[in-house]
HTML snippet that shows the backbone in 3Dmol.js (N, CA, C, O; Angstrom):
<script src="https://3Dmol.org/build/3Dmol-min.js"></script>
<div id="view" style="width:600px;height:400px;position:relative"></div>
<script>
const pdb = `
ATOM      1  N   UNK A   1     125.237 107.225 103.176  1.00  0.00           N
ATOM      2  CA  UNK A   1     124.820 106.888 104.519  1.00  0.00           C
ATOM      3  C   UNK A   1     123.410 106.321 104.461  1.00  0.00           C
ATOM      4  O   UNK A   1     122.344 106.824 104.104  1.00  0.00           O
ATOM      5  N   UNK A   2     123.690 105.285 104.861  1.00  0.00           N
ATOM      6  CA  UNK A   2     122.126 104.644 105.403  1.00  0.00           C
ATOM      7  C   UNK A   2     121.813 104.492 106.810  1.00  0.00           C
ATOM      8  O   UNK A   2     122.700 104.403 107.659  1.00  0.00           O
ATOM      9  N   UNK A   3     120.286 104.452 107.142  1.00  0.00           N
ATOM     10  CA  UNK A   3     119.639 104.303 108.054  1.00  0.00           C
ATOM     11  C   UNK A   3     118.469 103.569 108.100  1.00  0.00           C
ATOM     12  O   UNK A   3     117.587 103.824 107.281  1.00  0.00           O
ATOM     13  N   UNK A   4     118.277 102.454 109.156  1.00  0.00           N
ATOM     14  CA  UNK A   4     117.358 101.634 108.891  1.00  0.00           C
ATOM     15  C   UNK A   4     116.813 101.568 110.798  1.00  0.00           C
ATOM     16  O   UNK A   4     117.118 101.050 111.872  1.00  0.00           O
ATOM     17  N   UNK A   5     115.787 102.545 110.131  1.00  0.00           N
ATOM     18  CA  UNK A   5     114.866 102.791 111.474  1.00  0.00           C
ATOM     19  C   UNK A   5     113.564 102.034 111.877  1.00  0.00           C
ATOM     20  O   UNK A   5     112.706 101.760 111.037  1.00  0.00           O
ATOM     21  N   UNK A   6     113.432 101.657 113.395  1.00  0.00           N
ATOM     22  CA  UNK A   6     111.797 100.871 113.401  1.00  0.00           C
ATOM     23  C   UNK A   6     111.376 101.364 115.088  1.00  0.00           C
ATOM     24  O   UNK A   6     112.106 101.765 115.995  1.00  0.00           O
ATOM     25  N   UNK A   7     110.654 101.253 115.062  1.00  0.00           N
ATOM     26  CA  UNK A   7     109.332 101.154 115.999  1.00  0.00           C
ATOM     27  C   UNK A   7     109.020 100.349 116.663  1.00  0.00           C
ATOM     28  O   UNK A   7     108.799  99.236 116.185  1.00  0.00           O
ATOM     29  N   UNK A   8     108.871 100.605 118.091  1.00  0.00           N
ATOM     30  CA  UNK A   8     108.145  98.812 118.709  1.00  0.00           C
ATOM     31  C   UNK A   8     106.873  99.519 119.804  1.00  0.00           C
ATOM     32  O   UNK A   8     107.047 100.327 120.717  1.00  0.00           O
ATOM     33  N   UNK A   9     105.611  98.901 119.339  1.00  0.00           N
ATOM     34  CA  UNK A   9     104.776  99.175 120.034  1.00  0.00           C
ATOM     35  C   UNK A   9     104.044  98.058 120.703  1.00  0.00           C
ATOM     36  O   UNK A   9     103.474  97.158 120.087  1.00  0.00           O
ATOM     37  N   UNK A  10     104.111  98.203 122.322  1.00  0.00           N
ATOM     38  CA  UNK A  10     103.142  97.027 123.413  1.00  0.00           C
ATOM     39  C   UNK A  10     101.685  97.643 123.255  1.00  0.00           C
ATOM     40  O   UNK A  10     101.187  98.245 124.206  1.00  0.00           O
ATOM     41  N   UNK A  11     101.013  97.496 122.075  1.00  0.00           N
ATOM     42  CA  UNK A  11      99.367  97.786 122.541  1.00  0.00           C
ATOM     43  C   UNK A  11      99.748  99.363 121.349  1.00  0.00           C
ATOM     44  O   UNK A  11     100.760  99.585 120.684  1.00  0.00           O
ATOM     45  N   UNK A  12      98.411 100.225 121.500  1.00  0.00           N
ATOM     46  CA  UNK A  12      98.483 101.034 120.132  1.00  0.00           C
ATOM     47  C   UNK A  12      97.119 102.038 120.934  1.00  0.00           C
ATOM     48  O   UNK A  12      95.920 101.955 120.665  1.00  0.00           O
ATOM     49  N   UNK A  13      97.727 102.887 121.883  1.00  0.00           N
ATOM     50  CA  UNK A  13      99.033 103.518 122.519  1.00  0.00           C
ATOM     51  C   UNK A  13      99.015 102.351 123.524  1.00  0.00           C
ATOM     52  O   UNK A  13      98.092 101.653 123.942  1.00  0.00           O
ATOM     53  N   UNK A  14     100.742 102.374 123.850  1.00  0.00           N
ATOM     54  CA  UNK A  14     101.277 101.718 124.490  1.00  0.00           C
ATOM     55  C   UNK A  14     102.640 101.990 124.749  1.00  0.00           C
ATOM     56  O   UNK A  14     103.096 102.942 124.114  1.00  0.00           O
ATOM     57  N   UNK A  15     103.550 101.292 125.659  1.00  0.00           N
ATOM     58  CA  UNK A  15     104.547 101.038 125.920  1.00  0.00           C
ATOM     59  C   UNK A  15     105.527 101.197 124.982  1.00  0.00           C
ATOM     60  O   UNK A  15     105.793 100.139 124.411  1.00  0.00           O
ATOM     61  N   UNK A  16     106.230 102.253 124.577  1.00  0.00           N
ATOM     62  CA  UNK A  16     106.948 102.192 122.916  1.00  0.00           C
ATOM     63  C   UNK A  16     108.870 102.085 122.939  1.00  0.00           C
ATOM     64  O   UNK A  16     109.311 101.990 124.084  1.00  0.00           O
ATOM     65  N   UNK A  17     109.612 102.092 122.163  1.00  0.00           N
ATOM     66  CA  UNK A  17     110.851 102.320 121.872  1.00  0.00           C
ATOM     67  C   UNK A  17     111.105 102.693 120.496  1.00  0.00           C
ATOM     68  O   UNK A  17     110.263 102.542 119.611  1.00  0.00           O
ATOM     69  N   UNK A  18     112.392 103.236 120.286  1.00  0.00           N
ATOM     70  CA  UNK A  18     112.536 102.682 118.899  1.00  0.00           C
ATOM     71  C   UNK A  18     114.381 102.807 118.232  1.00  0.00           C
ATOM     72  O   UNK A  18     115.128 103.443 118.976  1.00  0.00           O
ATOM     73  N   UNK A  19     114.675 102.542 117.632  1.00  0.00           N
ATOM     74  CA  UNK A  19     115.890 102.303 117.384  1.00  0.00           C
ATOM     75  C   UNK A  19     116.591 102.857 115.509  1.00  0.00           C
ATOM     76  O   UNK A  19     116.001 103.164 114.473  1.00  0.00           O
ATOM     77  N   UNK A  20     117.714 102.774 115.789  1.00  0.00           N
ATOM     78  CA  UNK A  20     118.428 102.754 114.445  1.00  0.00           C
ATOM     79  C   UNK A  20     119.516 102.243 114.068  1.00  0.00           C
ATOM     80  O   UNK A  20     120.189 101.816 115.006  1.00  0.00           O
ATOM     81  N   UNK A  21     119.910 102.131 113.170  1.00  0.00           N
ATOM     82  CA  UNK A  21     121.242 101.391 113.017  1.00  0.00           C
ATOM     83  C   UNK A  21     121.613 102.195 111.366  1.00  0.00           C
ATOM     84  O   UNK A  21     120.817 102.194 110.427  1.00  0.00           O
ATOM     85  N   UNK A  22     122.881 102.782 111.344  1.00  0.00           N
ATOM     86  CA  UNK A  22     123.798 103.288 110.646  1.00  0.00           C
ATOM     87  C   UNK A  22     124.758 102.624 109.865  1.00  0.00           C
ATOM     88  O   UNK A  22     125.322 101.780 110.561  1.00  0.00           O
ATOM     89  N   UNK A  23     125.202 102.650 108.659  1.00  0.00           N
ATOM     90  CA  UNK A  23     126.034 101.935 107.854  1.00  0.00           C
ATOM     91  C   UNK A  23     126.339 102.830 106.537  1.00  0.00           C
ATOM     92  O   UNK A  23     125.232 103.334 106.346  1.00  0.00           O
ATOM     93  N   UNK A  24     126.924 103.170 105.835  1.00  0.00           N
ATOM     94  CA  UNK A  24     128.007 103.485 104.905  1.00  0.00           C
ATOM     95  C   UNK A  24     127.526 102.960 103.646  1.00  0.00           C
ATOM     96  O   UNK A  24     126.465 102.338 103.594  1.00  0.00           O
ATOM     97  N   UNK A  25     128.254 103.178 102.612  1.00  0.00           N
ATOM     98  CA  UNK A  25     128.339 102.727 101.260  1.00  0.00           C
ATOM     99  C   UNK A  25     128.546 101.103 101.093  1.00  0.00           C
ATOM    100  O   UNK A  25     127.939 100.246 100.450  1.00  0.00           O
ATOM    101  N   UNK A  26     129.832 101.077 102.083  1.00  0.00           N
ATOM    102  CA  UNK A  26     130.477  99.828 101.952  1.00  0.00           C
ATOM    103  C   UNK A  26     129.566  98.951 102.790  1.00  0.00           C
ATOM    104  O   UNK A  26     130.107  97.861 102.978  1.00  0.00           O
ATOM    105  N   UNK A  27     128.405  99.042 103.342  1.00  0.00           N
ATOM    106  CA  UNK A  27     127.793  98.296 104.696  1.00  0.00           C
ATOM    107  C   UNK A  27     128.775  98.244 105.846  1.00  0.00           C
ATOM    108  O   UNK A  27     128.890  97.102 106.290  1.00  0.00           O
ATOM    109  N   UNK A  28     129.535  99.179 106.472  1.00  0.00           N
ATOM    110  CA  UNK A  28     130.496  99.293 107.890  1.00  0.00           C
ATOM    111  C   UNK A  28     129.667  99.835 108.343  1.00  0.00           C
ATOM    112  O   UNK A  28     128.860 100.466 107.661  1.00  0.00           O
ATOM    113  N   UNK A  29     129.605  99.741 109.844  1.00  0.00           N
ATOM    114  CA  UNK A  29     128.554  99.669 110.904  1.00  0.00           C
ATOM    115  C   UNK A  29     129.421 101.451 111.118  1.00  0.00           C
ATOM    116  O   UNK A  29     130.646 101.574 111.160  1.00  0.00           O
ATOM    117  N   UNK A  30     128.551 102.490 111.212  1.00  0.00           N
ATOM    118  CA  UNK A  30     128.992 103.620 112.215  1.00  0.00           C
ATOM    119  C   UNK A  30     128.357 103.792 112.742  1.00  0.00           C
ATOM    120  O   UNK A  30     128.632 104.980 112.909  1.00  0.00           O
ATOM    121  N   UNK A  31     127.066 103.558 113.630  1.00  0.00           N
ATOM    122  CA  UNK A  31     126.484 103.901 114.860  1.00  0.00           C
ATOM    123  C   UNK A  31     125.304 103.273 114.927  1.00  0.00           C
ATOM    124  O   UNK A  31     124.714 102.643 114.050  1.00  0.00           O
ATOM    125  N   UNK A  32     125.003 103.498 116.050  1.00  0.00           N
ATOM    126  CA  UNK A  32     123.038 103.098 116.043  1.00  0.00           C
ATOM    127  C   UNK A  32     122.437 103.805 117.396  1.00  0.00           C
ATOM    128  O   UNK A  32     123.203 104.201 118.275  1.00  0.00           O
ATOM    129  N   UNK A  33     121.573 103.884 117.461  1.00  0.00           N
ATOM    130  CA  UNK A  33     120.670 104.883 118.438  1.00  0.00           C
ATOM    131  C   UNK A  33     119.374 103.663 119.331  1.00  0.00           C
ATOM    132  O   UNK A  33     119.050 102.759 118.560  1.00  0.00           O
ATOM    133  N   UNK A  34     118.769 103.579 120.556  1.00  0.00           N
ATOM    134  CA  UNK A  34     117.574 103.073 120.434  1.00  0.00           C
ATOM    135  C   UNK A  34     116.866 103.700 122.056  1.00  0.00           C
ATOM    136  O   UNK A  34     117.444 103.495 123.123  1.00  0.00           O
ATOM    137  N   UNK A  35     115.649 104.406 121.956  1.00  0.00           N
ATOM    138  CA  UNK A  35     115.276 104.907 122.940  1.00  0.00           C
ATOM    139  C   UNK A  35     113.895 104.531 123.540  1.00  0.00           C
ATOM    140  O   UNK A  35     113.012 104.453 122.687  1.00  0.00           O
ATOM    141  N   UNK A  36     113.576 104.325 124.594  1.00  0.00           N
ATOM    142  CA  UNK A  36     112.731 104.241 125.692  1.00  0.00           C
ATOM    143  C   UNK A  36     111.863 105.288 125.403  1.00  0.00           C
ATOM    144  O   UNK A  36     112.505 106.294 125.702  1.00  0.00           O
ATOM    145  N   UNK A  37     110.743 105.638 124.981  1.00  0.00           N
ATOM    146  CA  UNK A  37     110.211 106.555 124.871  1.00  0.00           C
ATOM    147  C   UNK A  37     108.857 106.894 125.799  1.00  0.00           C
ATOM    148  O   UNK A  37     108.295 107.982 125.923  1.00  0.00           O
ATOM    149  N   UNK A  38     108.453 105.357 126.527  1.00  0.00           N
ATOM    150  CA  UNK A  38     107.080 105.551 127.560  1.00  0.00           C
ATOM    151  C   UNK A  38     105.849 105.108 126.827  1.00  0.00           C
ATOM    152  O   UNK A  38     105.660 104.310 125.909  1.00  0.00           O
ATOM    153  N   UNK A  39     105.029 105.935 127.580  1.00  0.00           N
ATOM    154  CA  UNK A  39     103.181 105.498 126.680  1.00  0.00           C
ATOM    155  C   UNK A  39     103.359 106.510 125.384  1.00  0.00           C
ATOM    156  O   UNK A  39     103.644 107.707 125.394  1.00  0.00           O
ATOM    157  N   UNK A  40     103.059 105.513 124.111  1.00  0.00           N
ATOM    158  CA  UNK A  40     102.333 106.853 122.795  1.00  0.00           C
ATOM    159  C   UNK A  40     102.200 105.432 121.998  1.00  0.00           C
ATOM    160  O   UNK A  40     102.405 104.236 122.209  1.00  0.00           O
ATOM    161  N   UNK A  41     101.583 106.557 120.626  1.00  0.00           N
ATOM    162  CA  UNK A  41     100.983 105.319 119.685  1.00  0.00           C
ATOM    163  C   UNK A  41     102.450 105.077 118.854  1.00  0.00           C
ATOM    164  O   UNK A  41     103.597 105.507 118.978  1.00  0.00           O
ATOM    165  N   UNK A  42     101.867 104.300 118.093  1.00  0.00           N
ATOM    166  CA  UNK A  42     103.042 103.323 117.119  1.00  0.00           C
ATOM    167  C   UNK A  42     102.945 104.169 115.901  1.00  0.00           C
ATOM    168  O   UNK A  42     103.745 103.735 115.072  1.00  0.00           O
ATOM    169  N   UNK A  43     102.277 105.226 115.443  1.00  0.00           N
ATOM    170  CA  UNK A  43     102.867 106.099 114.395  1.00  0.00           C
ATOM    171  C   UNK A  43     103.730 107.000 115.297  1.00  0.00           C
ATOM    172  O   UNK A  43     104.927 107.048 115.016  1.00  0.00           O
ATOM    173  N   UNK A  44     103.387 107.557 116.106  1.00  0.00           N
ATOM    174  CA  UNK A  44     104.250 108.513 116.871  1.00  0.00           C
ATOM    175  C   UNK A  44     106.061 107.809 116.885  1.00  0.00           C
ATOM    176  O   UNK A  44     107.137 108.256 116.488  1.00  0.00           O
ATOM    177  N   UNK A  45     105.691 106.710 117.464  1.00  0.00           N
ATOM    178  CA  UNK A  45     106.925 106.111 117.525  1.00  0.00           C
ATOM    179  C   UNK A  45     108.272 105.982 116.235  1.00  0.00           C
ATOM    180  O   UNK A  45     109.502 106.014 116.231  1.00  0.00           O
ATOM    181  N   UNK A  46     107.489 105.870 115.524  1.00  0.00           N
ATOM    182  CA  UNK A  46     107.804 105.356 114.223  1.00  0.00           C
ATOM    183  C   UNK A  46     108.400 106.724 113.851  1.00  0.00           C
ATOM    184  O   UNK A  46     109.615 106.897 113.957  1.00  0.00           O
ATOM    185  N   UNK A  47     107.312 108.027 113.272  1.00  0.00           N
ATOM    186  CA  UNK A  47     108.126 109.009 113.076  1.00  0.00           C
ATOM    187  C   UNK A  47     109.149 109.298 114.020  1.00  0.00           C
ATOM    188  O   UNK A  47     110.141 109.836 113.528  1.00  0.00           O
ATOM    189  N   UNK A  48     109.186 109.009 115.686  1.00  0.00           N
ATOM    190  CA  UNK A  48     110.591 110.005 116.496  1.00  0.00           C
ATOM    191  C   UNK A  48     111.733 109.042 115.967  1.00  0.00           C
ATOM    192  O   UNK A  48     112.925 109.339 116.045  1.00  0.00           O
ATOM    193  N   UNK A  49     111.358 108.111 115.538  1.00  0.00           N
ATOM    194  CA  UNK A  49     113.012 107.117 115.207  1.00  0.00           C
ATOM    195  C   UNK A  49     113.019 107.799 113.740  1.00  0.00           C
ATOM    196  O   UNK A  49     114.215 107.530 113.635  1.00  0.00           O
ATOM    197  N   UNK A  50     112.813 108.265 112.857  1.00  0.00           N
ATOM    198  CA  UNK A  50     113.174 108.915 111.772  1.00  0.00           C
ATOM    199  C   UNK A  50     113.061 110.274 111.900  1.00  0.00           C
ATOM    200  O   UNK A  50     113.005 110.757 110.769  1.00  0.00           O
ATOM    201  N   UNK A  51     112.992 111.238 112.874  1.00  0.00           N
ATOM    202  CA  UNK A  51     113.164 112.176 113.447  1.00  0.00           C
ATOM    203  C   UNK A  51     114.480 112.190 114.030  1.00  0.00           C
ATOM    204  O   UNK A  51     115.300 113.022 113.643  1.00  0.00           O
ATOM    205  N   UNK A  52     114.860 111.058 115.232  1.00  0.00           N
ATOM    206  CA  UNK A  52     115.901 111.269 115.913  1.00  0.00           C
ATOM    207  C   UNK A  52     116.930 110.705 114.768  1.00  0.00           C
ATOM    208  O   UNK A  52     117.784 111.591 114.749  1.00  0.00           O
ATOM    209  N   UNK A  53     117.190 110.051 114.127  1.00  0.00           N
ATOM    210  CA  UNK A  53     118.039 109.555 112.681  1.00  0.00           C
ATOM    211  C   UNK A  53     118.417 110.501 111.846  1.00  0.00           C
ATOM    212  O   UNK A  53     119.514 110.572 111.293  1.00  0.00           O
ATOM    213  N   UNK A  54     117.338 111.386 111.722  1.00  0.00           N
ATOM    214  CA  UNK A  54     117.778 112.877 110.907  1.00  0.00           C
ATOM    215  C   UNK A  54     118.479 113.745 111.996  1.00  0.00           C
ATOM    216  O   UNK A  54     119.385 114.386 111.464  1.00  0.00           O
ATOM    217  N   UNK A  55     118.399 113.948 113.094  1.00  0.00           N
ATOM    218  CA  UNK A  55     119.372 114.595 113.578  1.00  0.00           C
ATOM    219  C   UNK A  55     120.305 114.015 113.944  1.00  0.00           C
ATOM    220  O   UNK A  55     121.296 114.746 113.939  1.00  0.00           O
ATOM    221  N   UNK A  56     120.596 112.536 114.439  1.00  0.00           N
ATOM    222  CA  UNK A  56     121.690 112.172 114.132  1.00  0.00           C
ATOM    223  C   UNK A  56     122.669 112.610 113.342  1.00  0.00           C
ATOM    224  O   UNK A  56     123.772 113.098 113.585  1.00  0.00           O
ATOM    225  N   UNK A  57     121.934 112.292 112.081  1.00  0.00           N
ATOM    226  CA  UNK A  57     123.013 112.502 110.540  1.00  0.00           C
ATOM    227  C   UNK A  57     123.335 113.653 110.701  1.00  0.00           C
ATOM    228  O   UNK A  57     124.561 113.731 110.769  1.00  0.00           O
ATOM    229  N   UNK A  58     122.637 115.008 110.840  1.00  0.00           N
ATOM    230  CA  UNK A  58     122.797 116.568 111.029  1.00  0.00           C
ATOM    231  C   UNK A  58     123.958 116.510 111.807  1.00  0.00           C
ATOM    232  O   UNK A  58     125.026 116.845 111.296  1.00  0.00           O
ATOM    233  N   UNK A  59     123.888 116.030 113.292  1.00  0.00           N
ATOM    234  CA  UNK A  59     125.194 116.075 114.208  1.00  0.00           C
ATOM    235  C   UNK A  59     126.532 115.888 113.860  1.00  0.00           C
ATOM    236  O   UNK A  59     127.575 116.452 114.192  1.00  0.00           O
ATOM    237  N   UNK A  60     126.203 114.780 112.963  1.00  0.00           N
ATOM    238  CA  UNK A  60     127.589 114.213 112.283  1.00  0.00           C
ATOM    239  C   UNK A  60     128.087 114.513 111.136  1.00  0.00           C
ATOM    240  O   UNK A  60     129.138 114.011 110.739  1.00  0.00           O
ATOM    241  N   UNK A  61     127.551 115.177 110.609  1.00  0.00           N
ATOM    242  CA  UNK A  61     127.854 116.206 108.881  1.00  0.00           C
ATOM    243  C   UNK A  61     127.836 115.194 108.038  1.00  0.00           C
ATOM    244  O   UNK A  61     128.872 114.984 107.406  1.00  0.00           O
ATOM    245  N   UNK A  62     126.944 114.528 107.873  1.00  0.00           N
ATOM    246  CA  UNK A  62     127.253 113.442 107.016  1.00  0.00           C
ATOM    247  C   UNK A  62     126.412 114.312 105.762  1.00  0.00           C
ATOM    248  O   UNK A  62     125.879 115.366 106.109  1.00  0.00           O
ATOM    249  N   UNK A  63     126.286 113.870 104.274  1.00  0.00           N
ATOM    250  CA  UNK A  63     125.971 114.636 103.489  1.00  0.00           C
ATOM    251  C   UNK A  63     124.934 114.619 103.089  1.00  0.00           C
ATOM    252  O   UNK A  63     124.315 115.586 102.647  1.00  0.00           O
ATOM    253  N   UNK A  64     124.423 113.074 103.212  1.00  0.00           N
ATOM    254  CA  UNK A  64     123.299 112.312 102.660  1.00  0.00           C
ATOM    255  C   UNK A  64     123.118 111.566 103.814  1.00  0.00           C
ATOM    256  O   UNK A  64     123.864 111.315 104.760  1.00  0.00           O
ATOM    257  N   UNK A  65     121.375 111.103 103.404  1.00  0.00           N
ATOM    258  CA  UNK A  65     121.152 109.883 104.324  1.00  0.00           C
ATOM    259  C   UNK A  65     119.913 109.711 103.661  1.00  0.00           C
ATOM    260  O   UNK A  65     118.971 110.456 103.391  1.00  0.00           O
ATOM    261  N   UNK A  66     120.192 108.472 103.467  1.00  0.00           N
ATOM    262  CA  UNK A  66     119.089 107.358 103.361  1.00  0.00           C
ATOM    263  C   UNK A  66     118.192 106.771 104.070  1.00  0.00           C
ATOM    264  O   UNK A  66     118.670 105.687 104.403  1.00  0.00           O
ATOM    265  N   UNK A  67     116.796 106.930 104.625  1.00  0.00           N
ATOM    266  CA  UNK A  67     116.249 106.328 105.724  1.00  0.00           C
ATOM    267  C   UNK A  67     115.983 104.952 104.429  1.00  0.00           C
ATOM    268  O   UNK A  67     116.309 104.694 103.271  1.00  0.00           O
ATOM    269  N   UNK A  68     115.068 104.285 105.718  1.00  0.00           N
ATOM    270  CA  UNK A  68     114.426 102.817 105.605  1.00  0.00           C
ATOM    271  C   UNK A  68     113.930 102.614 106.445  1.00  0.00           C
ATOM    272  O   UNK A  68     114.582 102.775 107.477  1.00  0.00           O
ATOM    273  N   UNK A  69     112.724 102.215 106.567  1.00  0.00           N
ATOM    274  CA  UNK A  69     111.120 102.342 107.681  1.00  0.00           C
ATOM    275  C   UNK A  69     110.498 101.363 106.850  1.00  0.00           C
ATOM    276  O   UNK A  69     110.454 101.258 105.624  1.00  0.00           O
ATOM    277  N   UNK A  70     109.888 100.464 108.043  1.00  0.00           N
ATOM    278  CA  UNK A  70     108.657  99.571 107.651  1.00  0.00           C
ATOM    279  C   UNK A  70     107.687  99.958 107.817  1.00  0.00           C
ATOM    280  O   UNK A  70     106.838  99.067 107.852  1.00  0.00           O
ATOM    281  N   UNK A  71     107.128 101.435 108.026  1.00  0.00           N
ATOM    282  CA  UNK A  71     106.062 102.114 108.043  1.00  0.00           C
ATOM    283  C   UNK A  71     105.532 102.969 106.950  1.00  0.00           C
ATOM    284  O   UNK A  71     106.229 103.857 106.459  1.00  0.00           O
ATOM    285  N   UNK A  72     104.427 102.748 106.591  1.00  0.00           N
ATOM    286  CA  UNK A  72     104.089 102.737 105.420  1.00  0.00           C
ATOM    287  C   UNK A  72     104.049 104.259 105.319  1.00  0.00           C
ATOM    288  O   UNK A  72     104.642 104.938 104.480  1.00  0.00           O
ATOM    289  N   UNK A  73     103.076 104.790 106.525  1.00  0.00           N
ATOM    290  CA  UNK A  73     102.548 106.396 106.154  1.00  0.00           C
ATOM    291  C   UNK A  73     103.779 106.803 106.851  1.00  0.00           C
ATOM    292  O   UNK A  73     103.863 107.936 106.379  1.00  0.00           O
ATOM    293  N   UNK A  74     104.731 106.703 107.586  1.00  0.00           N
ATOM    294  CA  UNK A  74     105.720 107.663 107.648  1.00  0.00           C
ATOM    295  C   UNK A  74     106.789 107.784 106.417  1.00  0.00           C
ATOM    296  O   UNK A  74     107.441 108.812 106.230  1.00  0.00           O
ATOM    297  N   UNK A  75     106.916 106.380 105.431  1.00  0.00           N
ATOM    298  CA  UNK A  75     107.864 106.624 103.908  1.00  0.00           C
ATOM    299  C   UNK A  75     106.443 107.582 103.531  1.00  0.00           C
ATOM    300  O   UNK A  75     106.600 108.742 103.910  1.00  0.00           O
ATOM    301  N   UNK A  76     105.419 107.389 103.023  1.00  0.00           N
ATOM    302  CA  UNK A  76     104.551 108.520 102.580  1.00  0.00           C
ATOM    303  C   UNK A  76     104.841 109.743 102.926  1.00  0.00           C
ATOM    304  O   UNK A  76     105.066 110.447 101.942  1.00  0.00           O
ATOM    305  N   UNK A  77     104.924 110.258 103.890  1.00  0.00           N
ATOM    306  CA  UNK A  77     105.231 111.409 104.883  1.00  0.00           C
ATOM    307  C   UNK A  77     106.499 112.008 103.790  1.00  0.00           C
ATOM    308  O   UNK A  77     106.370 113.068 103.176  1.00  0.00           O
ATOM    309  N   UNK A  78     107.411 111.346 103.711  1.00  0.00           N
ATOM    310  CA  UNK A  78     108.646 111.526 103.149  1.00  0.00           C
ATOM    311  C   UNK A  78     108.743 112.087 101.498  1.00  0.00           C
ATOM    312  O   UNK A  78     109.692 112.684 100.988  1.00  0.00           O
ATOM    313  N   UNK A  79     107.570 111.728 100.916  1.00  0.00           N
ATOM    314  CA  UNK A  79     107.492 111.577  99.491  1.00  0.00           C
ATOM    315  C   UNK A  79     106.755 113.261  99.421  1.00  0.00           C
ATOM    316  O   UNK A  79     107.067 113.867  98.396  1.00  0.00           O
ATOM    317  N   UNK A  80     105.927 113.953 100.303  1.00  0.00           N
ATOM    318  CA  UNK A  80     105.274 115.184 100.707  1.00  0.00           C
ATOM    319  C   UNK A  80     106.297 116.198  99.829  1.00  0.00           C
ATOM    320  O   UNK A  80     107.476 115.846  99.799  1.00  0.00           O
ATOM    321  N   UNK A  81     105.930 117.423  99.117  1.00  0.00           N
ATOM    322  CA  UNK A  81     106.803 118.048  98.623  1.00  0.00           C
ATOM    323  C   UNK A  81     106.363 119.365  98.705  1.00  0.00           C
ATOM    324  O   UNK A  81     107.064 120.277  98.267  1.00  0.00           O
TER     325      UNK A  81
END
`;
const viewer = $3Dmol.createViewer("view");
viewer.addModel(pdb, "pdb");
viewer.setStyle({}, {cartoon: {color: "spectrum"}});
viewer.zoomTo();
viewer.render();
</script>
């Protein structure tokens, strides 16, 4: 399972959303997510779309998941042990 999550920020804090999109081994589309979130900054943003992606996957018993983020310190975040 993959996941390829991003962030959209109007201004830094600002106006935010953010989204995901889901796909398989084979690249078949199984879901995608994208939410309205209001005023916050663009790291905030960034982590709730790889926040809400991990519970996604949790909901759905999937076994694994793969994120993918164009954000630098939230893949950092990830590497933390």
């Amino acid at each position: 399972m993959k996941c390829n999550s991003d962030g959209k920020s109007l201004g830094n804090p600002g106006a935010v959303a953010c989204g995901g999109l889901f796909r398989n081994a084979n690249s078949d589309f199984l879901g995608a997510f994208s939410i309205n979130l209001g005023i916050t900054s663009a790291l905030c943003v960034e982590l709730i779309g790889v926040m809400v992606a991990i519970e996604i996957d949790a909901h759905k018993g999937w076994l694994y998941l793969r994120l993918e983020t164009d954000s630098m310190l939230v893949a950092r975040l990830g590497e933390l042990k």
